[in-house]
Kinemage of the C-alpha trace (Angstrom):
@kinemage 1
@onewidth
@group {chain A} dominant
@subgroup {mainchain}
@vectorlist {calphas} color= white
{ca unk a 1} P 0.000 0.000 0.000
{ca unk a 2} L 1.389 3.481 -0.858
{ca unk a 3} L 0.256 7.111 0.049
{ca unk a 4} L 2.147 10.052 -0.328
{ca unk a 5} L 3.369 10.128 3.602
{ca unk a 6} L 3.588 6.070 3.937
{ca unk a 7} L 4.260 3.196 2.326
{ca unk a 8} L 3.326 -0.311 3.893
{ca unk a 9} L 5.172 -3.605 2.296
{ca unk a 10} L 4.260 -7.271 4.416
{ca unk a 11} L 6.997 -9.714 3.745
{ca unk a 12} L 6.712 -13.316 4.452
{ca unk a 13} L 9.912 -14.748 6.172
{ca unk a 14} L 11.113 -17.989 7.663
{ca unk a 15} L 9.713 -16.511 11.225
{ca unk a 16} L 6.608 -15.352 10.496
{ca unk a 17} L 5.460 -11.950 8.450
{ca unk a 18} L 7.341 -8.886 8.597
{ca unk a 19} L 5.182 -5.083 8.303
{ca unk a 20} L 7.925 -2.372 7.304
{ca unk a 21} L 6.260 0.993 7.018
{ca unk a 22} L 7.934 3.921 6.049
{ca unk a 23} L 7.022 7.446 6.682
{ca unk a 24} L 7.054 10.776 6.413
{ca unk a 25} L 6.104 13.116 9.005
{ca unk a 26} L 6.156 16.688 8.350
{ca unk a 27} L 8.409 19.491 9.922
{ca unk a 28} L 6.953 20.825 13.606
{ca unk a 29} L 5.230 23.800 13.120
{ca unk a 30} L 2.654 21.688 10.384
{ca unk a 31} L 0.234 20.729 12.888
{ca unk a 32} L -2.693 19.797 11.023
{ca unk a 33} L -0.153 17.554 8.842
{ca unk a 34} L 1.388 15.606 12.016
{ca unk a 35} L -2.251 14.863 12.779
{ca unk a 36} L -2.935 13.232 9.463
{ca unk a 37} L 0.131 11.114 9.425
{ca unk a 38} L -0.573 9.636 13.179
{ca unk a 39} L -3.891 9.120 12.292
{ca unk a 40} L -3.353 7.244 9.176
{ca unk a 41} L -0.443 5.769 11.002
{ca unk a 42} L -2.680 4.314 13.398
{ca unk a 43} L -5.115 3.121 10.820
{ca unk a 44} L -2.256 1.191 9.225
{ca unk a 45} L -0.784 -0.164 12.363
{ca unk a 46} L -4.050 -1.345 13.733
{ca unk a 47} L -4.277 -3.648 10.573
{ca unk a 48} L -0.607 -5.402 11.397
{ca unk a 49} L -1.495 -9.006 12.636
{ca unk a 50} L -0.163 -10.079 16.083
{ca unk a 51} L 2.129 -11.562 16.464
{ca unk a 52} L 3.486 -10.236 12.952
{ca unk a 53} L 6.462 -8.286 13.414
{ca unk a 54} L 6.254 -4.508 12.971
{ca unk a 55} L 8.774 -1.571 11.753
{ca unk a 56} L 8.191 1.652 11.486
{ca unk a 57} L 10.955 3.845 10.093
{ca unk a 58} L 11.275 7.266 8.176
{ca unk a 59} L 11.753 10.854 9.096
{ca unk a 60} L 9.412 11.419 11.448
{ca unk a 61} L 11.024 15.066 11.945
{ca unk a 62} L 10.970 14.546 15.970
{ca unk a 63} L 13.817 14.874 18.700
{ca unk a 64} L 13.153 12.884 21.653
{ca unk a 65} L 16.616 13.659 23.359
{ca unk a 66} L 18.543 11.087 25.758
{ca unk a 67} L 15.732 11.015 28.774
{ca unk a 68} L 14.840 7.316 28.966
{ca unk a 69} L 11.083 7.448 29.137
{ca unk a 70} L 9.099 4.093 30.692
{ca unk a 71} L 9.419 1.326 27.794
{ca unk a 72} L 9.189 3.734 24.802
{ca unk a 73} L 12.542 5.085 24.806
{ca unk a 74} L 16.067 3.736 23.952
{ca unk a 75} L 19.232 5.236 24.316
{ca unk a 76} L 19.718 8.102 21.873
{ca unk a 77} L 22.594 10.435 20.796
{ca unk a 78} L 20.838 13.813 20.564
{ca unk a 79} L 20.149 16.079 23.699
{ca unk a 80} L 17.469 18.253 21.781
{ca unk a 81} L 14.061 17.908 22.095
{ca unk a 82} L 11.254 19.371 19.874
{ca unk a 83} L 7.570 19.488 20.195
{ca unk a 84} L 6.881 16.839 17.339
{ca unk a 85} L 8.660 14.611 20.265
{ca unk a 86} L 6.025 14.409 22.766
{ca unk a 87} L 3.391 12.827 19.510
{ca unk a 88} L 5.839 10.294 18.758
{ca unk a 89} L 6.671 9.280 22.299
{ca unk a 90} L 2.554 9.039 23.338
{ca unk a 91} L 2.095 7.253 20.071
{ca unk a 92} L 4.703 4.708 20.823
{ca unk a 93} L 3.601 4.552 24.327
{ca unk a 94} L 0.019 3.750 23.186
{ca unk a 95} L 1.214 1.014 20.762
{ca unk a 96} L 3.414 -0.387 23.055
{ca unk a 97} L 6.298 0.437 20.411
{ca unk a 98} L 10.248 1.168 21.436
{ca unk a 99} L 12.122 4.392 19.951
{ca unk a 100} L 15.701 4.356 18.222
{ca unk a 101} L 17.763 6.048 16.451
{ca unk a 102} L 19.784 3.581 14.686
């Protein structure tokens, strides 16, 4: 499945099905264009089987700095935060997803 801000490709492997989906999120100050990403996000997600495995990678345009936060938050390089940060951490807190920045 393809959209302009993600693109969703299920591949069968030896351990079960992997969901890659790539995104785009746009810069901080578009509001009303963060909200249309997470939302279709969502949407997307919601449709990934358990216990398929999920990834979700692209520029998502947030900082989330080096504060470990609950499960959500891995070890990251970059002290700065922005406010596209706090969407990204409550969305991967509601999914029950981990952040990286591999």
């Amino acid at each position: 499945m393809w959209n302009k801000i993600i693109i969703h490709t299920r591949i069968k492997t030896e351990c079960g099905y992997l969901s890659v989906l790539a995104v785009y999120a746009p810069k901080e100050c578009d509001e009303e264009g963060n909200e249309l990403v997470y939302s279709r996000l969502q949407k997307i997600k919601n449709k990934v089987q358990i216990p398929e495995y999920l990834v979700i990678l692209g520029e998502l345009n947030a900082r989330v700095g080096i504060k470990k936060i609950q499960s959500a938050i891995g070890t990251c390089d970059e002290e700065k935060v922005n406010s596209n940060s706090k969407r990204l951490i409550d969305y991967a807190l509601q999914n029950n997803l981990k952040i990286t920045n591999l």
